[in-house]
PQR file with spaces between the fields and no chain letter, atoms N, CA, C, O and H, PARSE charges and radii, in Angstrom:
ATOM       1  N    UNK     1      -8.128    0.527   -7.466 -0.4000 1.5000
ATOM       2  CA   UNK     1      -6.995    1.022   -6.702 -0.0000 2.0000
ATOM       3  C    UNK     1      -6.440    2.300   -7.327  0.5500 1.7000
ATOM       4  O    UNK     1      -6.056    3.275   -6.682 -0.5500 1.4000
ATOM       5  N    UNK     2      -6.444    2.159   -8.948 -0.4000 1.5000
ATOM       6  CA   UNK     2      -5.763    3.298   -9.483 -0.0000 2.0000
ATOM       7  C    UNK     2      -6.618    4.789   -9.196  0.5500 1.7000
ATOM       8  O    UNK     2      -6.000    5.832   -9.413 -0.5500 1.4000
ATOM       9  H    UNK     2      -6.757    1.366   -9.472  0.4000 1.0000
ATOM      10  N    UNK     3      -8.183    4.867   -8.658 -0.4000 1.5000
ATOM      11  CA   UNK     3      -8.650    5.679   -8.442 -0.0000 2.0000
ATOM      12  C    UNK     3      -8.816    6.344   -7.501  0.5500 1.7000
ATOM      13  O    UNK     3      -8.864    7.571   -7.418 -0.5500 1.4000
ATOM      14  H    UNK     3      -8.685    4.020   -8.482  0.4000 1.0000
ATOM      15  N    UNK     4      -8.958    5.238   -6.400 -0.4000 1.5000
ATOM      16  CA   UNK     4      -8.372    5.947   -5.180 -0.0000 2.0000
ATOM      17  C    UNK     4      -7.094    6.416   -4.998  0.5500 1.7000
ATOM      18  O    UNK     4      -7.117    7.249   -4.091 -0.5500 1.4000
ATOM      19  H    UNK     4      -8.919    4.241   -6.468  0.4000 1.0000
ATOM      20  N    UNK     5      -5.790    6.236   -5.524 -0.4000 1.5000
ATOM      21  CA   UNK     5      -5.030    6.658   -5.856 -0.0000 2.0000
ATOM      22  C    UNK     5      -4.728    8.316   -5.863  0.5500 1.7000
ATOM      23  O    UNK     5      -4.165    9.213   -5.235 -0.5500 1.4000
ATOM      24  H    UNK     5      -5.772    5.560   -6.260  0.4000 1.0000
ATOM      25  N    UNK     6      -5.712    7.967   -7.318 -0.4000 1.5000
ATOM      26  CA   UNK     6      -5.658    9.416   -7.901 -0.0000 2.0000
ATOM      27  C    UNK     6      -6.661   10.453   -7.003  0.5500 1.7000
ATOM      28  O    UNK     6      -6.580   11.651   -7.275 -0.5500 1.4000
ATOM      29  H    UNK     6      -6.169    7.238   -7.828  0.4000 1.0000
ATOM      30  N    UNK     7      -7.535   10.055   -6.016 -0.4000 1.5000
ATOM      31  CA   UNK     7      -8.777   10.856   -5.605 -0.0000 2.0000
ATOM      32  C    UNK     7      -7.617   11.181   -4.408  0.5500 1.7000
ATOM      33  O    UNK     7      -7.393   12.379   -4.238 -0.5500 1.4000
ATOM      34  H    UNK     7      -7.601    9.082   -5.795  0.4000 1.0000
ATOM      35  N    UNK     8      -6.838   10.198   -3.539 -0.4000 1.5000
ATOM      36  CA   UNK     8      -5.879   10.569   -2.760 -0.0000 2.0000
ATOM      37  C    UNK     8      -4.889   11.588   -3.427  0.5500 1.7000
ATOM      38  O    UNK     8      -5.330   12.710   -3.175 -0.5500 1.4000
ATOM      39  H    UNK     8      -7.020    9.224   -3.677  0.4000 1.0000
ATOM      40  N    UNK     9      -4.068   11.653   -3.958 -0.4000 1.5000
ATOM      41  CA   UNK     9      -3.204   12.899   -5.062 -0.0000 2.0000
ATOM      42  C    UNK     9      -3.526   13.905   -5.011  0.5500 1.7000
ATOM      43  O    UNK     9      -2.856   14.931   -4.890 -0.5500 1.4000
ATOM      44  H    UNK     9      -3.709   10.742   -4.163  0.4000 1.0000
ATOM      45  N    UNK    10      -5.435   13.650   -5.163 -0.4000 1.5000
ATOM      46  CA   UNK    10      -5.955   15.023   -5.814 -0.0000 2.0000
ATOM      47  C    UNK    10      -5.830   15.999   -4.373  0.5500 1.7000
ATOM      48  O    UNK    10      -5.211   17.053   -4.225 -0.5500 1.4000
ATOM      49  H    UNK    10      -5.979   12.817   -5.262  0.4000 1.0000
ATOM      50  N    UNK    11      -6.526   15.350   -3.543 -0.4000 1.5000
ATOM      51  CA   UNK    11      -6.737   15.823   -2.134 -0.0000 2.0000
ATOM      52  C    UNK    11      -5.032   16.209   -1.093  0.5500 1.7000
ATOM      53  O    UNK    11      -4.819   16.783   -0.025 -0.5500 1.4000
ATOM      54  H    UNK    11      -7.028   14.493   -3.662  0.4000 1.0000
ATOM      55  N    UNK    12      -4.191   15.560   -2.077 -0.4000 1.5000
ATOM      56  CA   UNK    12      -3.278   16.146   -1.157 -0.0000 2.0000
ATOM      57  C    UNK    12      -2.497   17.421   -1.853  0.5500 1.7000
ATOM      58  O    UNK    12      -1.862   18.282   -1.244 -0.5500 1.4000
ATOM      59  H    UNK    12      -4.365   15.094   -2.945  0.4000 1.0000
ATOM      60  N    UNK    13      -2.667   17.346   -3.042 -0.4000 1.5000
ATOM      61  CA   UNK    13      -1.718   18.419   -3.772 -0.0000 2.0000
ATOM      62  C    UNK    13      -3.346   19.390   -3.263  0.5500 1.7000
ATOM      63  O    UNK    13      -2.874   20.433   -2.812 -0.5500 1.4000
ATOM      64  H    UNK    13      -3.184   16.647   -3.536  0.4000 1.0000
ATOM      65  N    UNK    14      -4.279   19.457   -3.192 -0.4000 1.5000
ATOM      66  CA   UNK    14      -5.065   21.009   -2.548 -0.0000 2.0000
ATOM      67  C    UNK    14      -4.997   21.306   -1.530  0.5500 1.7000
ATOM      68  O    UNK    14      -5.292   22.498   -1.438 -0.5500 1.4000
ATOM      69  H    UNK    14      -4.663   18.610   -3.558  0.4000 1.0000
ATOM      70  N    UNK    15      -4.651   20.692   -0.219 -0.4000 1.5000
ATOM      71  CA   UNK    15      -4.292   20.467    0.977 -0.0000 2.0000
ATOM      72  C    UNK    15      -2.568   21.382    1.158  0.5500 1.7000
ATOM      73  O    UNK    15      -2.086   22.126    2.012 -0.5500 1.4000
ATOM      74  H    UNK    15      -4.411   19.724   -0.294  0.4000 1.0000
ATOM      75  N    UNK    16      -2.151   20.881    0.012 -0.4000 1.5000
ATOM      76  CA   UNK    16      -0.515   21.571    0.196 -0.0000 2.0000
ATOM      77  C    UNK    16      -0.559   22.580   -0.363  0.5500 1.7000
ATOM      78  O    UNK    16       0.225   23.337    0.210 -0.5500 1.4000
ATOM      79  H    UNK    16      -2.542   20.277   -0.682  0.4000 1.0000
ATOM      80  N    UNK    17      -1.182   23.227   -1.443 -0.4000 1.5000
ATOM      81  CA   UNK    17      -1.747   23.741   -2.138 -0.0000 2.0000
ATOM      82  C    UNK    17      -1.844   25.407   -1.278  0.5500 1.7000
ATOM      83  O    UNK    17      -1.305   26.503   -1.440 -0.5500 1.4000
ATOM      84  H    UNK    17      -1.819   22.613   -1.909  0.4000 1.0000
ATOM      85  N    UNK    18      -2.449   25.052   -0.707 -0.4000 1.5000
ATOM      86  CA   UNK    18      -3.682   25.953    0.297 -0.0000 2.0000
ATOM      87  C    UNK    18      -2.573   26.272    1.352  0.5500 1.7000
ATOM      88  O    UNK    18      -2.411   27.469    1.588 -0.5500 1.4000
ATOM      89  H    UNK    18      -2.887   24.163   -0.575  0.4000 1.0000
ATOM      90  N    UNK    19      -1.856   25.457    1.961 -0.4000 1.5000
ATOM      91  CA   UNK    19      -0.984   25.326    3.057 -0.0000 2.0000
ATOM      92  C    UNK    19       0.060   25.997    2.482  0.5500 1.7000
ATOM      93  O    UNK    19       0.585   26.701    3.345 -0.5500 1.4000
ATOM      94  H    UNK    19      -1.987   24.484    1.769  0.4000 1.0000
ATOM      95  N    UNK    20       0.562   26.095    1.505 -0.4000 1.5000
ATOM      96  CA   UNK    20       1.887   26.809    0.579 -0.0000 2.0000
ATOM      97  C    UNK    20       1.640   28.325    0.634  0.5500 1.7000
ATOM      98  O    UNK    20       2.505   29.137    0.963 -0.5500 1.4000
ATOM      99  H    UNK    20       0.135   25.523    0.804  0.4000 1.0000
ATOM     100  N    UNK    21       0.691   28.557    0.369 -0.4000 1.5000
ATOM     101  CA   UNK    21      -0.308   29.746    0.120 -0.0000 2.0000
ATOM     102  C    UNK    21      -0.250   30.359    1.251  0.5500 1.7000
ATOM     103  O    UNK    21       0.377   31.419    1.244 -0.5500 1.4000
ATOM     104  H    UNK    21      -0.012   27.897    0.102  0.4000 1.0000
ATOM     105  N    UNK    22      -0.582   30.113    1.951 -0.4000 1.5000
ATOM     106  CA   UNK    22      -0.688   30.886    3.816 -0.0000 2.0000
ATOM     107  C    UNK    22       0.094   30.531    4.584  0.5500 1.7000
ATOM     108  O    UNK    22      -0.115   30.454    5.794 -0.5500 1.4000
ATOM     109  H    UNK    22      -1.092   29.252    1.956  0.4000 1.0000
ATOM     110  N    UNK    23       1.570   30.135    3.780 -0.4000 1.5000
ATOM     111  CA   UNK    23       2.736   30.205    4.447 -0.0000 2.0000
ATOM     112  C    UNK    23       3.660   30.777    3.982  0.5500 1.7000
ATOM     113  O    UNK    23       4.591   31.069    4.732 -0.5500 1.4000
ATOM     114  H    UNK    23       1.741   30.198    2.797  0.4000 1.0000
ATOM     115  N    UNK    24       3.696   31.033    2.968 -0.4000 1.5000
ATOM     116  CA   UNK    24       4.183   32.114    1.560 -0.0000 2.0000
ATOM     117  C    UNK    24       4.141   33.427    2.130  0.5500 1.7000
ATOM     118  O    UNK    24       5.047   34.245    1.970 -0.5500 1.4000
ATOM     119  H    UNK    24       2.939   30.796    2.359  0.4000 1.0000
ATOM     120  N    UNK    25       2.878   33.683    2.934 -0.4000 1.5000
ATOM     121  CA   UNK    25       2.593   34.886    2.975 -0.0000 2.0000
ATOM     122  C    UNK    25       3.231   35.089    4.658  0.5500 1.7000
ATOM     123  O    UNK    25       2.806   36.131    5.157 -0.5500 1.4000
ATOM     124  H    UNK    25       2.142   33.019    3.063  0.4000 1.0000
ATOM     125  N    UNK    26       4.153   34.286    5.585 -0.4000 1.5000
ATOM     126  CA   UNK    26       4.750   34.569    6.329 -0.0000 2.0000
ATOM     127  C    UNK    26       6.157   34.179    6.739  0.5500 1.7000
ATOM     128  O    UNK    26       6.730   34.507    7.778 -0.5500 1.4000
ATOM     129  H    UNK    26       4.498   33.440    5.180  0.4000 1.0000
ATOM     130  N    UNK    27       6.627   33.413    5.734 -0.4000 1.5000
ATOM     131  CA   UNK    27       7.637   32.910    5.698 -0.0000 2.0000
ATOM     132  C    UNK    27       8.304   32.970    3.947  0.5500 1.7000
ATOM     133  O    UNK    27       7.745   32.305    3.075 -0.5500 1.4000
ATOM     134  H    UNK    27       6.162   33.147    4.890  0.4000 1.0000
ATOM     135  N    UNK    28       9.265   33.654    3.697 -0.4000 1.5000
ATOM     136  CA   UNK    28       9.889   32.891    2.516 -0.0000 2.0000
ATOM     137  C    UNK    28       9.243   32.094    1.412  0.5500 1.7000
ATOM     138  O    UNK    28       8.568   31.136    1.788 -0.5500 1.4000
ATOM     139  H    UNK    28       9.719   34.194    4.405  0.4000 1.0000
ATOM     140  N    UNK    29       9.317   32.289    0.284 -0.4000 1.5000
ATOM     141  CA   UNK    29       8.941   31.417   -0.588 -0.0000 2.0000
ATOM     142  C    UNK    29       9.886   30.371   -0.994  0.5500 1.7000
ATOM     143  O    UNK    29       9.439   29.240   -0.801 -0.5500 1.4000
ATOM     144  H    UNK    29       9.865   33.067   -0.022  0.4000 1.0000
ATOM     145  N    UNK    30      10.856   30.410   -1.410 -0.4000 1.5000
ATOM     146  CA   UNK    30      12.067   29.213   -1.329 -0.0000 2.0000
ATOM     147  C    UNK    30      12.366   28.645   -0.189  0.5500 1.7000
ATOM     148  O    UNK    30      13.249   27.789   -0.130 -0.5500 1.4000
ATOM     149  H    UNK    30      11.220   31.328   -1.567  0.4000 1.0000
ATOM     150  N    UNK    31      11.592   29.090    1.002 -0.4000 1.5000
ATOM     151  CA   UNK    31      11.837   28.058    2.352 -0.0000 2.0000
ATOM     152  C    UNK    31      10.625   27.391    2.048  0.5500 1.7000
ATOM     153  O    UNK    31      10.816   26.176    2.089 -0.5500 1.4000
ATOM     154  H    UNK    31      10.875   29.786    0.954  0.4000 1.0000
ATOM     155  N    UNK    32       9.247   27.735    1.708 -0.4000 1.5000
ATOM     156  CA   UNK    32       8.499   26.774    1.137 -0.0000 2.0000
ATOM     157  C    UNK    32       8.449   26.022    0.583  0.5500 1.7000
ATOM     158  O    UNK    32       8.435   24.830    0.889 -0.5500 1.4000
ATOM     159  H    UNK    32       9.092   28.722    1.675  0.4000 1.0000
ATOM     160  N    UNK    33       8.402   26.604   -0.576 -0.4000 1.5000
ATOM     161  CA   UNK    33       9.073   25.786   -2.089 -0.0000 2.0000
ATOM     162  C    UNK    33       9.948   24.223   -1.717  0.5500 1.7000
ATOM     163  O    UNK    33       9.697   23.047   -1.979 -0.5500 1.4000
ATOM     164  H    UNK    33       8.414   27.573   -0.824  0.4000 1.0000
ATOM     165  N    UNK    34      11.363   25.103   -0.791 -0.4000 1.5000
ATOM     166  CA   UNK    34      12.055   23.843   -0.800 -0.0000 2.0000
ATOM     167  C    UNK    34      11.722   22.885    0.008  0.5500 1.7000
ATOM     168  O    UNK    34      11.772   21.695   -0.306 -0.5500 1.4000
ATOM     169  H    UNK    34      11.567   26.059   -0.578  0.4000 1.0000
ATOM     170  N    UNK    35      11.246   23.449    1.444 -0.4000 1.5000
ATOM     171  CA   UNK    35      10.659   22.478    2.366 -0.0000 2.0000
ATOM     172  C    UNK    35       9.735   21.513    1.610  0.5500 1.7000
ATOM     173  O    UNK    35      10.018   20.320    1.504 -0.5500 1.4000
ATOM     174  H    UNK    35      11.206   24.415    1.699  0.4000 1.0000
ATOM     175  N    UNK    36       8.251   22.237    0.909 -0.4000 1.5000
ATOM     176  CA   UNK    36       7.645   21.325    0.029 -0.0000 2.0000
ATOM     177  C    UNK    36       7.992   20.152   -1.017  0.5500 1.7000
ATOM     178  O    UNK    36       7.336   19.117   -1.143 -0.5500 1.4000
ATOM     179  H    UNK    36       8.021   23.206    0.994  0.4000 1.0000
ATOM     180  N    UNK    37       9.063   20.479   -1.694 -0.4000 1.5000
ATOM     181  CA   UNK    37       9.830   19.263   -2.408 -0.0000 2.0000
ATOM     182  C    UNK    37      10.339   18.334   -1.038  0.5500 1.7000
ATOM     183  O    UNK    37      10.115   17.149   -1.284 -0.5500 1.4000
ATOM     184  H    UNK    37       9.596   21.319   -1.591  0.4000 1.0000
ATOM     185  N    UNK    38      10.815   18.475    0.016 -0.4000 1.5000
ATOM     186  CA   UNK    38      11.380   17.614    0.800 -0.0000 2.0000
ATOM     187  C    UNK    38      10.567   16.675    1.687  0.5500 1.7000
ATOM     188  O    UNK    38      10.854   15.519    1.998 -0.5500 1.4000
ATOM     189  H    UNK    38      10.997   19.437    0.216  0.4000 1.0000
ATOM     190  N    UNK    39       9.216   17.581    2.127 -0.4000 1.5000
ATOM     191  CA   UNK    39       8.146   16.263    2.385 -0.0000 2.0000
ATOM     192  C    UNK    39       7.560   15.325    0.980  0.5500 1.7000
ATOM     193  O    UNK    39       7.366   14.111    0.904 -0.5500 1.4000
ATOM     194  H    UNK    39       8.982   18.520    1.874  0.4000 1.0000
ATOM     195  N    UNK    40       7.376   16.393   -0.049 -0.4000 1.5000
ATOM     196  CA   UNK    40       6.786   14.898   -1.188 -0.0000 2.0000
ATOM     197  C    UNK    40       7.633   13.978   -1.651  0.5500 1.7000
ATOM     198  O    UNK    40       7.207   13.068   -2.363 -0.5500 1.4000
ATOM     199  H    UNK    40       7.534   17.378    0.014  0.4000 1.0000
ATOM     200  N    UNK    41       9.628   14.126   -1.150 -0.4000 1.5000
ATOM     201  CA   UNK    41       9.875   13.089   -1.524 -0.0000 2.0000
ATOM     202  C    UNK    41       9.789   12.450   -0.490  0.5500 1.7000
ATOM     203  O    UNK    41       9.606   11.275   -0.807 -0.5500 1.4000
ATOM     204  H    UNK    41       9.974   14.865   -0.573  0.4000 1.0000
ATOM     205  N    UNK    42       9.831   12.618    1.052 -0.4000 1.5000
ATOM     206  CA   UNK    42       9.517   11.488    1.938 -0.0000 2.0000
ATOM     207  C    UNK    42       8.095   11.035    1.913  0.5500 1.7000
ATOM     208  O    UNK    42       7.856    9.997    2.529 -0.5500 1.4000
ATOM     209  H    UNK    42       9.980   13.573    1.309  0.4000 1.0000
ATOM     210  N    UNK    43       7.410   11.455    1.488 -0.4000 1.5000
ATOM     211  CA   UNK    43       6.264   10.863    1.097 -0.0000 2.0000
ATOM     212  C    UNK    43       6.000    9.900    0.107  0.5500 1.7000
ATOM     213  O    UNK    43       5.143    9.021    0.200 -0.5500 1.4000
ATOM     214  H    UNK    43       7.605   12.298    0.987  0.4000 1.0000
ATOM     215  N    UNK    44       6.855   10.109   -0.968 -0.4000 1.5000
ATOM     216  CA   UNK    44       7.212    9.220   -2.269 -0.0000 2.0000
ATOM     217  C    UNK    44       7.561    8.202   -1.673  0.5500 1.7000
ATOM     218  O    UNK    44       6.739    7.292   -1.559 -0.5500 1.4000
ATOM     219  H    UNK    44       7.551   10.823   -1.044  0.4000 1.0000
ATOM     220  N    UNK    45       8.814    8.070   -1.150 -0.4000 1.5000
ATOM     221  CA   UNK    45       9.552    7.283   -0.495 -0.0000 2.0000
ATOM     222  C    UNK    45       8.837    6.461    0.364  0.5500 1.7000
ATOM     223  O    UNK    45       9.079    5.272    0.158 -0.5500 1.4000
ATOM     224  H    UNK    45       9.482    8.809   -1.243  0.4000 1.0000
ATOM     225  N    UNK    46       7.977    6.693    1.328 -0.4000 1.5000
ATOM     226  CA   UNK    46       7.296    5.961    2.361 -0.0000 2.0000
ATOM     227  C    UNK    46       6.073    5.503    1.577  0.5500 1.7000
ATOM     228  O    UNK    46       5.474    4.537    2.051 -0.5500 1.4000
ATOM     229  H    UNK    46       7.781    7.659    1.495  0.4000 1.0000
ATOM     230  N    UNK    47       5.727    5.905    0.739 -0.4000 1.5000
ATOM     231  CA   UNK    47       4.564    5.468   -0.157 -0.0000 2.0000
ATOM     232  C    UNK    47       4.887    4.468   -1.647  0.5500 1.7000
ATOM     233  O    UNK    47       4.116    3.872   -2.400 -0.5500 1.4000
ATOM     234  H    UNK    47       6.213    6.690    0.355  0.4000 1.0000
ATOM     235  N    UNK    48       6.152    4.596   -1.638 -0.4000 1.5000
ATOM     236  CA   UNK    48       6.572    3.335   -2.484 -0.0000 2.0000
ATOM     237  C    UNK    48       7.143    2.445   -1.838  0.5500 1.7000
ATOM     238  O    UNK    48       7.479    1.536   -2.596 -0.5500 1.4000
ATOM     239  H    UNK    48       6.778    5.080   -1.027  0.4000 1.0000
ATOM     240  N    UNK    49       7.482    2.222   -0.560 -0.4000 1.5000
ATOM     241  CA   UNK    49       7.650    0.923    0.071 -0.0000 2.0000
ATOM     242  C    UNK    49       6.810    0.641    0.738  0.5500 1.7000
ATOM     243  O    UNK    49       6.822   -0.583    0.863 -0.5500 1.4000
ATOM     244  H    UNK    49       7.210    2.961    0.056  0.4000 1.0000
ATOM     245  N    UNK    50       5.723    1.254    1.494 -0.4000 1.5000
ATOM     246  CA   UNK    50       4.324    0.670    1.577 -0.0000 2.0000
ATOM     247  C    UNK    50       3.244   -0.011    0.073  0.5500 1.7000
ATOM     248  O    UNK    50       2.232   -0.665    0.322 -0.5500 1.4000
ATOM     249  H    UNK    50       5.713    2.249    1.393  0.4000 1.0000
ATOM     250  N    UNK    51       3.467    0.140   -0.686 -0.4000 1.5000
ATOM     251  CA   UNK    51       2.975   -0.090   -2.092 -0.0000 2.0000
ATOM     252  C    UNK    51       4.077   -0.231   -2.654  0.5500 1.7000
ATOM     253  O    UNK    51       4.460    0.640   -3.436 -0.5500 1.4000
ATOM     254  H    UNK    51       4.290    0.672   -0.888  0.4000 1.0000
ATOM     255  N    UNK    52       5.007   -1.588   -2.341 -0.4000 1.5000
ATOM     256  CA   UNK    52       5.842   -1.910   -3.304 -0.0000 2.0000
ATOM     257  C    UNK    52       5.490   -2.710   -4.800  0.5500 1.7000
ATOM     258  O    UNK    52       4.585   -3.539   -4.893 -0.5500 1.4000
ATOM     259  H    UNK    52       4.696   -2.296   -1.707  0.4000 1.0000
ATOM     260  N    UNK    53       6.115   -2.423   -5.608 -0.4000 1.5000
ATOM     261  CA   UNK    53       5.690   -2.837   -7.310 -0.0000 2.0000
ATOM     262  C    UNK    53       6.037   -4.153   -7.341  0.5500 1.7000
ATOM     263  O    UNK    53       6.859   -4.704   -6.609 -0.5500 1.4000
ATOM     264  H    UNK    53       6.850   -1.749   -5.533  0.4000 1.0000
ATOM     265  N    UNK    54       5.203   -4.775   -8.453 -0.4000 1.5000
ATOM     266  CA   UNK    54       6.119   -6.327   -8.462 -0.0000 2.0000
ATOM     267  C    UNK    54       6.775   -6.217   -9.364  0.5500 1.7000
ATOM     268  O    UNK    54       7.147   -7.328   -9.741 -0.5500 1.4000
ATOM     269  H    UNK    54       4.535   -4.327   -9.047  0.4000 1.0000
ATOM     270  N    UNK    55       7.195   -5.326  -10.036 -0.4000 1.5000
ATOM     271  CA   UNK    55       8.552   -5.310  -11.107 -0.0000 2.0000
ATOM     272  C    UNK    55       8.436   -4.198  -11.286  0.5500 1.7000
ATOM     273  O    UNK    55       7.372   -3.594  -11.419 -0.5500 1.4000
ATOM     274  H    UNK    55       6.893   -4.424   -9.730  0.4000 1.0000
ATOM     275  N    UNK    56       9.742   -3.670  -11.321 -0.4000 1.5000
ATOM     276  CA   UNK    56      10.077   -2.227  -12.189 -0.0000 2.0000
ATOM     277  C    UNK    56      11.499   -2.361  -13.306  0.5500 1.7000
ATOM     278  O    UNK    56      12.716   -2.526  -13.381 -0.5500 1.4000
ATOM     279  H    UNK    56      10.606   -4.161  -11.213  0.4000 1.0000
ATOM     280  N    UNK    57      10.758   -2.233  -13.742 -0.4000 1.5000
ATOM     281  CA   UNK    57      11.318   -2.081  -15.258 -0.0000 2.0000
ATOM     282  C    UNK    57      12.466   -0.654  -15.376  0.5500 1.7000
ATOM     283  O    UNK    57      12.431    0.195  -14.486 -0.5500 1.4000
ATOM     284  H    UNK    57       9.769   -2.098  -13.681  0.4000 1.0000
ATOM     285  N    UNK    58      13.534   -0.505  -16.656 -0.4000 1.5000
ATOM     286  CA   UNK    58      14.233    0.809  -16.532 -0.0000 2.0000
ATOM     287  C    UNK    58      13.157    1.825  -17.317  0.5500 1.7000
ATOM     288  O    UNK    58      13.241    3.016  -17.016 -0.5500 1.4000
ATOM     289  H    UNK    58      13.563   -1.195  -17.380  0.4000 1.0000
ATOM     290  N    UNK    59      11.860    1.317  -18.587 -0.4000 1.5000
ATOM     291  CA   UNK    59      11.196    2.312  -18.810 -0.0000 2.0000
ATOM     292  C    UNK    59      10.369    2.764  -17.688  0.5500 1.7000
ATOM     293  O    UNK    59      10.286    3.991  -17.753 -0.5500 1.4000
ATOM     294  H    UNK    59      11.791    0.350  -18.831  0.4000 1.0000
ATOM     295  N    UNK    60       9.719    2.294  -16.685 -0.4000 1.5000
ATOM     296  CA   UNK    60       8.946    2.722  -15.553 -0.0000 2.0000
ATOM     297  C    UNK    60       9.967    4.051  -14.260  0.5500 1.7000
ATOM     298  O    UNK    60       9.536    4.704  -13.310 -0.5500 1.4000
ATOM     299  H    UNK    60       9.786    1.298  -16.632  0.4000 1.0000
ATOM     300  N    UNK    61      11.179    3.965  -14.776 -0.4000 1.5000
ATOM     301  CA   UNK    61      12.007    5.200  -14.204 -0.0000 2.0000
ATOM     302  C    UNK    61      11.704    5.989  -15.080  0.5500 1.7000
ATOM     303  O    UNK    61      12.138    7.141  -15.051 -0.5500 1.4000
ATOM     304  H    UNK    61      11.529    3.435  -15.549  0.4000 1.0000
């Protein structure tokens, strides 16, 4: 699981990557930038309650 994981990660940070890049170049970079932080945390978000933990601990914050 932890590898698909990570093979998923890999493929999306080059995907955004690439997409940042050739939107940079027509729009704003801090409208990127910030837009980009605001989908990976709804992505975080929807991807840690689809894959909820069976314990989280305060060192795992």
């Amino acid at each position: 699981m932890g590898a698909l994981l990570a093979l998923a990660s890999a493929a999306c940070y080059g995907v955004v990557d690439f997409a940042g890049g050739l939107l940079s170049r027509r729009v704003h970079f801090a409208v990127v930038t910030f837009l980009g932080q605001v989908g990976g945390l709804v992505f975080a978000v929807v991807a840690a309650l689809a894959l909820p933990a069976e314990g989280v601990q305060a060192v795992d914050l």
